[in-house]
C-alpha positions as CSV (number, residue, x, y, z in Angstrom):
1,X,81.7,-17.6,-14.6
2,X,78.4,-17.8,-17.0
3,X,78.1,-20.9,-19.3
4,X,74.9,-20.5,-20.6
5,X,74.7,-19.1,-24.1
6,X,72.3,-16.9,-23.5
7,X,74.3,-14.6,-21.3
8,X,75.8,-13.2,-24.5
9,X,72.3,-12.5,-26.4
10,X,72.9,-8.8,-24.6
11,X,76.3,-8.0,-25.7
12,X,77.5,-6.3,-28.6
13,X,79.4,-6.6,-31.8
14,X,81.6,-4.1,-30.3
15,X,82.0,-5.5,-27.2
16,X,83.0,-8.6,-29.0
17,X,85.7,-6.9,-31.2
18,X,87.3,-5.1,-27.9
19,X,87.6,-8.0,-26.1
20,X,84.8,-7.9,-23.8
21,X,84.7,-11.8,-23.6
22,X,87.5,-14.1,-23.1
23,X,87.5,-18.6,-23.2
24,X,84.7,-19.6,-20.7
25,X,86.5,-22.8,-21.1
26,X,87.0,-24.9,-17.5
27,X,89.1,-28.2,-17.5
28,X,87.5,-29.9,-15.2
29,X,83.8,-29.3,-16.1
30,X,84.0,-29.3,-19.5
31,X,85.8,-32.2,-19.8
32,X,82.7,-33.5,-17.5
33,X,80.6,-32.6,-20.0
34,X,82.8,-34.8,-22.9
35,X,82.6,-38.0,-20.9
36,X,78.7,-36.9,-20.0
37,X,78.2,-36.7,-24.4
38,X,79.9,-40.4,-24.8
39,X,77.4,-41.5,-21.9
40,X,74.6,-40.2,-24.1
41,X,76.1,-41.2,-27.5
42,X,76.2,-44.6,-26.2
43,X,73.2,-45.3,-24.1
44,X,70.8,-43.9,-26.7
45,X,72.8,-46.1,-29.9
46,X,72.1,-48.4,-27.3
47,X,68.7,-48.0,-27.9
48,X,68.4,-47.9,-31.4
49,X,70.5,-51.4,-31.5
50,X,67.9,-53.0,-29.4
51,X,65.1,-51.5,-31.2
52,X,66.6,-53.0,-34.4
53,X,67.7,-55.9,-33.6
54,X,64.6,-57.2,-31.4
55,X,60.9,-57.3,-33.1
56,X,58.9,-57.3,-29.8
57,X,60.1,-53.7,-29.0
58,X,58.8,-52.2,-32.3
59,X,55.5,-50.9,-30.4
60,X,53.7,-47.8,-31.1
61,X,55.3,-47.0,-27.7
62,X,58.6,-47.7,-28.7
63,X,58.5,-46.0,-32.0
64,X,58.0,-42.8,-29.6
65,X,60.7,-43.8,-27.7
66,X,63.2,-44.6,-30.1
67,X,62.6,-41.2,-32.0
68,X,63.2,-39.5,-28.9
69,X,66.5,-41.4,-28.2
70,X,67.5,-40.1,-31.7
71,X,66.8,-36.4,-30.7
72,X,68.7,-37.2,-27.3
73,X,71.5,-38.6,-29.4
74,X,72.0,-35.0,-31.1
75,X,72.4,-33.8,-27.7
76,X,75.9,-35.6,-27.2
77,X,76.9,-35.2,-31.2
78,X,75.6,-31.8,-31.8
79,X,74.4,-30.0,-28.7
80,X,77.1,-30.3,-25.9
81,X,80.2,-30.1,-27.9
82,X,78.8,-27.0,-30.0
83,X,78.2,-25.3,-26.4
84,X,81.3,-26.4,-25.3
85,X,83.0,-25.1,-28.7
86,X,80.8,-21.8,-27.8
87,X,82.1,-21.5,-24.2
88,X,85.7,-21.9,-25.0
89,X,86.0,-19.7,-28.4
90,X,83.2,-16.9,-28.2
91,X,82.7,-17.2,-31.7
92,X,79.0,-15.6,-32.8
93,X,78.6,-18.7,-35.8
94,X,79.5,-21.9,-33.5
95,X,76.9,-19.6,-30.7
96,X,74.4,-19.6,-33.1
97,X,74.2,-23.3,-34.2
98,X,74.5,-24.5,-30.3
99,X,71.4,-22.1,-29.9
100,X,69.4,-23.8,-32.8
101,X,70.3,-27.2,-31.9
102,X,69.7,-26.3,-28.0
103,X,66.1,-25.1,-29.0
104,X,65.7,-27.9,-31.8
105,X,66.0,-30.6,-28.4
106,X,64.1,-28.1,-25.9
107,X,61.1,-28.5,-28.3
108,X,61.4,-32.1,-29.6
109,X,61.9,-33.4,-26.2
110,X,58.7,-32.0,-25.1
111,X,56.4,-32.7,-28.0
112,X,57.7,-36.5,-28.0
113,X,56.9,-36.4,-24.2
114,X,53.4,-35.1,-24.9
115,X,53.1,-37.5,-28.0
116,X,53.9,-40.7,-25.5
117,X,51.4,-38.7,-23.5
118,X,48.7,-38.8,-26.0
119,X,49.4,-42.6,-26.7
120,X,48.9,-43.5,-23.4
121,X,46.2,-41.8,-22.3
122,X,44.0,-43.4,-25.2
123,X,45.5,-46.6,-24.1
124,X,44.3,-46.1,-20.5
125,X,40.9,-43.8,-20.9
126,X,39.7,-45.3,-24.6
127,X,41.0,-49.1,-24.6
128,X,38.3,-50.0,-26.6
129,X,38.7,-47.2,-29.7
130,X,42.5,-47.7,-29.1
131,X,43.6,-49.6,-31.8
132,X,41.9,-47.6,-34.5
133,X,42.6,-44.2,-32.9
134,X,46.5,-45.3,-32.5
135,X,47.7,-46.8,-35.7
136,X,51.3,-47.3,-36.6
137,X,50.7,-44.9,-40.1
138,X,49.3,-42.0,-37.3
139,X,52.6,-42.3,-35.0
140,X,54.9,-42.1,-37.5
141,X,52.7,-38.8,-39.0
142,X,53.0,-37.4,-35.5
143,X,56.6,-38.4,-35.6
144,X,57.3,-36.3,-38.9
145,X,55.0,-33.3,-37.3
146,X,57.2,-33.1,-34.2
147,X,60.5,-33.3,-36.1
148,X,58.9,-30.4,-38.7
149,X,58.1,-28.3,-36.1
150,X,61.0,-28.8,-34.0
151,X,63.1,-27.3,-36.7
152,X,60.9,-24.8,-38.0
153,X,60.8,-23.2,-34.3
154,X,64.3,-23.8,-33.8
155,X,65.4,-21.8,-37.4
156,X,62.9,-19.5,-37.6
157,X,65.1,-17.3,-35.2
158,X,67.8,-16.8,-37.5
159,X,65.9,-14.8,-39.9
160,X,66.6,-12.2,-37.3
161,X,69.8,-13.4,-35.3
162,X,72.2,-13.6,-38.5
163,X,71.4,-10.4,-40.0
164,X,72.8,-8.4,-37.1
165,X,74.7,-11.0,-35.2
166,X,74.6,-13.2,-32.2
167,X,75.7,-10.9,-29.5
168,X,74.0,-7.6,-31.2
169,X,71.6,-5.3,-29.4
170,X,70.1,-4.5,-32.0
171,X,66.8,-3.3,-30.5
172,X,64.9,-4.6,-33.6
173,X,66.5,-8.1,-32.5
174,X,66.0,-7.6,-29.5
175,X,62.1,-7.1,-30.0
176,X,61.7,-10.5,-31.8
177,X,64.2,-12.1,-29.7
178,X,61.6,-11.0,-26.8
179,X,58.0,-12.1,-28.8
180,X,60.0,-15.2,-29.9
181,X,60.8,-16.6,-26.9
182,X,57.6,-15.4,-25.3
183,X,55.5,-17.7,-27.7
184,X,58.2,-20.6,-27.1
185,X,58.1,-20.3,-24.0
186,X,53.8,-20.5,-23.7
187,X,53.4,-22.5,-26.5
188,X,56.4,-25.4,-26.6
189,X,56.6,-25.3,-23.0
190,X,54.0,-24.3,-20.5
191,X,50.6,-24.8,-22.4
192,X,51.8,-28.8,-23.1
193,X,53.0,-29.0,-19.6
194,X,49.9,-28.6,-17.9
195,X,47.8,-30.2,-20.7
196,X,50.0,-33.4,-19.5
197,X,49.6,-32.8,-15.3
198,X,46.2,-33.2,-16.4
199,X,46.4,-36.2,-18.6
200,X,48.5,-37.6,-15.9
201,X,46.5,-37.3,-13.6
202,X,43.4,-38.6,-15.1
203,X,44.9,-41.7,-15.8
204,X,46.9,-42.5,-12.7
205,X,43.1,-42.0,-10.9
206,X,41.6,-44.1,-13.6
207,X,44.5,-47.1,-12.7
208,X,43.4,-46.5,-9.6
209,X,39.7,-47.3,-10.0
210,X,40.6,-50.0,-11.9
211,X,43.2,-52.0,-9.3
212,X,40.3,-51.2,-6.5
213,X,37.7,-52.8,-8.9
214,X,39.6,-56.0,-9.9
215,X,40.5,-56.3,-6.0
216,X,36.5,-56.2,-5.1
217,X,35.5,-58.0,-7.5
218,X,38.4,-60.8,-6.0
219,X,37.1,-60.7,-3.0
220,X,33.7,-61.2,-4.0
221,X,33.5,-63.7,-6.5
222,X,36.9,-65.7,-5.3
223,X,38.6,-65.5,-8.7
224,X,41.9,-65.3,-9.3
225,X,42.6,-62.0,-11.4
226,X,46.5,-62.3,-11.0
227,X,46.5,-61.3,-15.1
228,X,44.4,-58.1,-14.6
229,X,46.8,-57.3,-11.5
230,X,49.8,-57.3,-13.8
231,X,48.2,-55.6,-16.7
232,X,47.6,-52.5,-14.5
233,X,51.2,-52.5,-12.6
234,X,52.5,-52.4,-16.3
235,X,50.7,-49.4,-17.2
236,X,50.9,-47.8,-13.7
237,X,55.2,-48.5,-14.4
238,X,54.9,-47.2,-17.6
239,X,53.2,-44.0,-16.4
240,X,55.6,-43.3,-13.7
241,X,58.3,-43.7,-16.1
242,X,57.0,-41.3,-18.4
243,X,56.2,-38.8,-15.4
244,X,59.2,-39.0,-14.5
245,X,60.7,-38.1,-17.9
246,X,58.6,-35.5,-17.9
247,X,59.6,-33.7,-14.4
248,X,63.1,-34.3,-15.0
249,X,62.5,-32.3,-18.4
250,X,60.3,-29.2,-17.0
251,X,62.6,-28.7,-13.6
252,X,66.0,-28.6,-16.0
253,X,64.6,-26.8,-19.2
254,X,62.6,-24.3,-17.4
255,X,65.8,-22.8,-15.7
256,X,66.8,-22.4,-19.6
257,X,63.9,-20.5,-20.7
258,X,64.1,-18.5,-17.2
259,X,67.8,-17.7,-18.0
260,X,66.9,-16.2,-21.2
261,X,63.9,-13.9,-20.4
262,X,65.9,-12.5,-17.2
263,X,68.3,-10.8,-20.2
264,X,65.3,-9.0,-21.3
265,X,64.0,-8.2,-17.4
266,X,67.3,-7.1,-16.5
267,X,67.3,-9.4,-13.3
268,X,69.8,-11.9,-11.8
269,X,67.9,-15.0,-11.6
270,X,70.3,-17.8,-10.8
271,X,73.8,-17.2,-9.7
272,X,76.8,-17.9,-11.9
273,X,77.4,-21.7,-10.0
274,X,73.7,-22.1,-10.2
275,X,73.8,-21.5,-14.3
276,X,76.7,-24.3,-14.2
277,X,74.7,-26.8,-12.2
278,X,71.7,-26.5,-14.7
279,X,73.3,-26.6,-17.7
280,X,74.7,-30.2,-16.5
281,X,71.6,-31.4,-15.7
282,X,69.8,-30.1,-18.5
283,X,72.8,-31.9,-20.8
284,X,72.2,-35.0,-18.6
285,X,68.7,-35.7,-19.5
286,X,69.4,-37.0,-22.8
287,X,71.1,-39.3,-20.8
288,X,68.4,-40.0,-17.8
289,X,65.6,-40.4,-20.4
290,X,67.0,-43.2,-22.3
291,X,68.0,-45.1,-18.4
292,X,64.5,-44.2,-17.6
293,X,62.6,-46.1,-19.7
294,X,65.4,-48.9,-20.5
295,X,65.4,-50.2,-16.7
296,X,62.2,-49.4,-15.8
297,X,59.8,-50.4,-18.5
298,X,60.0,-54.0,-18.9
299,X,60.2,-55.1,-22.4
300,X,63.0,-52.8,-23.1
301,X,64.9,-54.0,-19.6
302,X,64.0,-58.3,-20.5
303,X,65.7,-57.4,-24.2
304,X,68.9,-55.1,-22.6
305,X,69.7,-58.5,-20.8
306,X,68.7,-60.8,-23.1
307,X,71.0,-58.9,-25.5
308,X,74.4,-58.4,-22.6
309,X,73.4,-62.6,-22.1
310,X,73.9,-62.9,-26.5
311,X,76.7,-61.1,-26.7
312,X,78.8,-62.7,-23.4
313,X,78.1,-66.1,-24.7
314,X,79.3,-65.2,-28.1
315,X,82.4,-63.9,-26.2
316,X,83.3,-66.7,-24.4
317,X,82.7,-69.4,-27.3
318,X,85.1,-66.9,-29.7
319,X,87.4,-67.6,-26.4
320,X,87.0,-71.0,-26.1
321,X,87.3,-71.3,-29.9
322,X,90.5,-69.1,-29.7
323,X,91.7,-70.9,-26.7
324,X,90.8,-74.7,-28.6
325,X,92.7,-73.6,-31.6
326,X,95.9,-72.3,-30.2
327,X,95.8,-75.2,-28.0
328,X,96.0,-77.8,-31.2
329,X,98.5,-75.6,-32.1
330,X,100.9,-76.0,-29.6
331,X,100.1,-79.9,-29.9
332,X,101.1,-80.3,-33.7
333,X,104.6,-78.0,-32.7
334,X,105.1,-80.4,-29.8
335,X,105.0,-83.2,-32.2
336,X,107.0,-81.6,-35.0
337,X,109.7,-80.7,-32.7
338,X,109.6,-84.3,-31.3
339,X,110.0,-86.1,-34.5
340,X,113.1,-83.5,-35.5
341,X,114.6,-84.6,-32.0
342,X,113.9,-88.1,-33.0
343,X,115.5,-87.8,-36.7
């Protein structure tokens, strides 16, 4: 059994119409995949709460981040349940959108990875032109830019794919289908994926001189630079964080983008279980990113708990309240019923 959509890019109409294809709908994965989409609906709403509701998270940083989650968050409302919707009927118009949207995620996630990137690395390499290269009005343009582009890659396909159907072979189809995700695969995937191994690796050797600097200079002069210390872990957290994003992204898309282009190279790539596995894991990374960078960047992991602390005390005063008030209550009918005894 096959669940990625893109084994049926080489079928035909008539294949479709004989039969060719019945439900690729499984019990107990798919219903995996449901509670996986309320795990991602949740944890990234999550986000946008906190980001809402507490000022000292609305950094340029952040902004990134939250934009992101709301990608993520059209994983588990729009993504999964349109591939599940595709695996179970076999319908060519529900195949279709879950392509878009799947290619609509594939290229936001990516440019808001190299975007964060970008922030960083003039945060670490140019701290001194930072805040005038960086400004809030410039992040939300880049914001805009990736969500523009993100739909204009992911659409521009169906100014080929609906006029002679999702499962056609259509070799005119199959010719743009080929350049198309040729170009997708160069330009939204690999060319931004090693323009960020670099970047990454600039800065984490530029953190590096900097904590072997600030320890010299310790043990030279005698002065505590405890401040400095911390300021570097930070960014050498928020680094790792991000490179982590970032290879949890590559290892589970690239099995996507290798899945299609083996239609067109006629060549079993991955096995059927295989095709399963990654389709989880790439599903589950709108729900790893979001964990990522709420437990291990700090500001986001001080709010989370200041926020779980907010609303458990507000709990358990509504209890005590409740608890206070039905207790008076019993008191007055205790008296009532004592004076009627009385009379």
């Amino acid at each position: 059994m096959s669940k990625n959509s893109s084994y049926f890019l080489n079928k035909s109409n008539t294949d479709e119409q004989e039969g060719w294809a019945s439900s690729y709908f499984v019990p107990a994965y798919d219903c995996s995949l449901i509670v996986l989409c309320v795990g991602i609906i949740c944890v990234n709403a999550l986000v946008l709460v906190l980001y809402n509701k507490r000022r000292q998270l609305r950094t340029k940083t952040n902004t990134l981040l939250v934009s992101l989650a709301t990608s993520d968050l059209l994983m588990g409302l729009c993504g999964a349940p349109l591939f599940i919707a595709c695996n179970a009927f076999i319908n060519g118009d529900v195949c279709i959108a879950q392509a878009a949207v799947f290619r609509f995620i594939a290229v936001s996630t990516m440019f808001h990875i190299l975007a964060i990137t970008g922030e960083r690395y003039f945060c670490v390499l140019h701290p001194m032109q930072y805040i005038n290269i960086v400004t809030g009005k410039r992040i939300v343009r880049v914001i805009a830019c990736i969500w523009a582009i993100s739909l204009f890659v992911a659409l521009i396909q169906l100014s080929w794919v609906l006029p002679f159907g999702y499962f056609s072979s259509n070799e005119t189809k199959f010719t743009a289908s080929l350049v198309y995700n040729c170009i997708g695969l160069a330009v939204c995937f690999a060319i931004p994926f090693l323009g960020m191994v670099v970047f990454y690796t600039r800065m984490f050797i530029t953190i590096h001189r900097q904590v072997q600097k600030i320890r010299r200079q310790s043990l030279n002069l005698g002065v505590a630079t405890s401040s400095k210390f911390r300021s570097s872990n930070r960014q050498l957290r928020a680094l790792v964080t991000f490179t982590l994003m970032l290879g949890l992204f590559a290892g589970s898309w690239v099995t996507w983008y290798a899945s299609i282009l083996q239609i067109y190279a006629k060549v079993q790539f991955f096995s059927e279980v295989s095709m399963d596995i990654f389709d989880f894991l790439r599903i589950g990374v709108s729900l790893i990113n979001p964990l990522l960078y709420t437990f291990l960047k700090n500001d986001f992991r001080e709010v989370l708990v200041s926020f779980l602390k907010c609303k458990k005390t507000n709990l358990q005063n509504s209890t005590s309240q409740a608890t206070g008030t039905s207790s008076q209550w019993r008191q007055r009918h205790s008296s009532l019923e004592l004076n009627r005894t009385k009379n």
